[in-house]
NUTORGU-156688 format. One record per atom (N, C-alpha, C): residue in three letters; x, y, z. Coordinates in pm, whole numbers, padded with zeros to 5 digits, always signed. Layout:
AlaXYZ/...
% end
This chain:
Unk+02310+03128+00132/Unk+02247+03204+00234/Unk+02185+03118+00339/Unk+02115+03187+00436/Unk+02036+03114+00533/Unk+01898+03098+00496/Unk+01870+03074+00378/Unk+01712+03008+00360/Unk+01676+02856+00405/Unk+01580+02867+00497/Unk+01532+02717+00526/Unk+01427+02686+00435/Unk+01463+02541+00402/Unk+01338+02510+00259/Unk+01233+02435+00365/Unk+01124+02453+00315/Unk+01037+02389+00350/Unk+00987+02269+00308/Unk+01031+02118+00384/Unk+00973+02008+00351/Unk+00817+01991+00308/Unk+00735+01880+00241/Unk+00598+01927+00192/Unk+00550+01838+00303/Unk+00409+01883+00328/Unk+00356+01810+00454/Unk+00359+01665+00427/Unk+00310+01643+00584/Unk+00304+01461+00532/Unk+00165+01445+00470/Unk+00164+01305+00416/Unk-00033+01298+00349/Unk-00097+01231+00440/Unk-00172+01290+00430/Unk-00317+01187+00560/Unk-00317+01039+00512/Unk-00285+00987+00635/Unk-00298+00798+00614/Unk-00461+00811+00556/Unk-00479+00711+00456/Unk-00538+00654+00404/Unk-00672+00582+00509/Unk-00758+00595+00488/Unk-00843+00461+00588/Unk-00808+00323+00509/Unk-00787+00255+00613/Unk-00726+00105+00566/Unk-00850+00017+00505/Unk-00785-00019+00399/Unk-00928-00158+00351/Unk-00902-00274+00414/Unk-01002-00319+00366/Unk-01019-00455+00463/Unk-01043-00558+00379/Unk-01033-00545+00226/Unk-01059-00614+00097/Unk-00975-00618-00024/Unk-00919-00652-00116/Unk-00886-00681-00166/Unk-00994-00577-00326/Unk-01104-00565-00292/Unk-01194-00471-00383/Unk-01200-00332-00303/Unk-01196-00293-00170/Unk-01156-00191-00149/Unk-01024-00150-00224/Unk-00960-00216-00244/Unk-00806-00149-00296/Unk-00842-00127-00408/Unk-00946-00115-00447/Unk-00926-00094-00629/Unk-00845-00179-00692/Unk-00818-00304-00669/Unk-00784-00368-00787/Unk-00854-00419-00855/Unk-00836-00450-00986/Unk-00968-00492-01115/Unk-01023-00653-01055/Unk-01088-00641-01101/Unk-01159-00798-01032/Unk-01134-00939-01096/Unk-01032-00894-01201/Unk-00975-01033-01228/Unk-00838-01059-01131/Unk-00807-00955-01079/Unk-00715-00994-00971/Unk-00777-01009-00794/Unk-00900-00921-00846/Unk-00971-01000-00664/Unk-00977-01182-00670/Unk-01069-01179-00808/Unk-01082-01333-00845/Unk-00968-01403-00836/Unk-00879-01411-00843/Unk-00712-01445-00856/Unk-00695-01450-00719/Unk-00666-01339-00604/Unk-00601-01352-00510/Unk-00744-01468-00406/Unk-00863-01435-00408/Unk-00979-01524-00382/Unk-00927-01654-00434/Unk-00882-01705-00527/Unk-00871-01843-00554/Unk-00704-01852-00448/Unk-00668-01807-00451/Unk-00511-01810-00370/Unk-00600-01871-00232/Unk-00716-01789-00156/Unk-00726-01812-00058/Unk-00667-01695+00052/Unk-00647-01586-00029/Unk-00591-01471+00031/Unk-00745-01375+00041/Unk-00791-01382+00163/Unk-00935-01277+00183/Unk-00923-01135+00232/Unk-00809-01129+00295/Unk-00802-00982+00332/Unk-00609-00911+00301/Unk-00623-00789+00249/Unk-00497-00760+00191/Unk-00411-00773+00372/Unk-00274-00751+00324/Unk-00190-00752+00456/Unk-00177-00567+00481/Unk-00109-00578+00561/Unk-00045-00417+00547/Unk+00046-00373+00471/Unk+00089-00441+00473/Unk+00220-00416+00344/Unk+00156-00343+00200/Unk+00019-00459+00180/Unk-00043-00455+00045/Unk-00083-00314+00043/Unk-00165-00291+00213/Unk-00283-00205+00185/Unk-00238-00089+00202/Unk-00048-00047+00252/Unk-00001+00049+00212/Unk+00052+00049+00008/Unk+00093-00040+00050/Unk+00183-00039-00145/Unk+00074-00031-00223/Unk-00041-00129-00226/Unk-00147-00115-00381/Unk-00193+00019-00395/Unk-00237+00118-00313/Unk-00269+00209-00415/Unk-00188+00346-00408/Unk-00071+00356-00415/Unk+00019+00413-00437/Unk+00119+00343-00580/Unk+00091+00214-00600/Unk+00123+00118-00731/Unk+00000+00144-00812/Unk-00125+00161-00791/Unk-00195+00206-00895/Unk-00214+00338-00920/Unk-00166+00434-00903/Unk-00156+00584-00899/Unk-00009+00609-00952/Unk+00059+00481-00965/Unk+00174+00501-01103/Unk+00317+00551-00981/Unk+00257+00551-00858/Unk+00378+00630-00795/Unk+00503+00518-00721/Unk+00639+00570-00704/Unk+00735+00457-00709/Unk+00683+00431-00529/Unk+00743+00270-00505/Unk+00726+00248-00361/Unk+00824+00182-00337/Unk+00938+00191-00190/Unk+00990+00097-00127/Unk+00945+00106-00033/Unk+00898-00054+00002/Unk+00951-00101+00112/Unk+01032-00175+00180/Unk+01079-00136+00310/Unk+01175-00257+00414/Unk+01095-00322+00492/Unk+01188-00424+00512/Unk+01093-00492+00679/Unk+01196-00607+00722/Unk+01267-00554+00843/Unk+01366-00649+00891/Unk+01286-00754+00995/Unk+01320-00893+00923/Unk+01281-00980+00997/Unk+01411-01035+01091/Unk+01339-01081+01229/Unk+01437-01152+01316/Unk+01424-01238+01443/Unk+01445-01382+01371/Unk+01439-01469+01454/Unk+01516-01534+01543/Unk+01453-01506+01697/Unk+01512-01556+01819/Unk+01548-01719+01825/
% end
């Protein structure tokens, strides 16, 4: 028939952290990425970590390209 399904809304972006303990990760991995010398998550992270701790699957892409 002609039923249109209805896609589910999109989810409200997140407010972005700016920490590595904003993301909720346990603090033996703040301590960890702190000894790396890594102080603030990237974007990549601060979309993927907490959608990886909420158990839910994630890809991402990202085409790099150098001139």
């Amino acid at each position: 028939g002609g039923e249109v399904q209805q896609s589910e809304p999109e989810p409200e972006p997140a407010a972005e952290a700016s920490t590595f303990v904003e993301l909720g990760i346990c603090p033996e991995l703040v301590e960890a990425c702190d000894a790396m010398g890594w102080k603030q998550p990237t974007k990549i992270q601060v979309g993927a970590i907490p959608h990886a701790l909420k158990g839910t699957g994630i890809i991402f892409s990202h085409l790099y390209v150098r001139f």
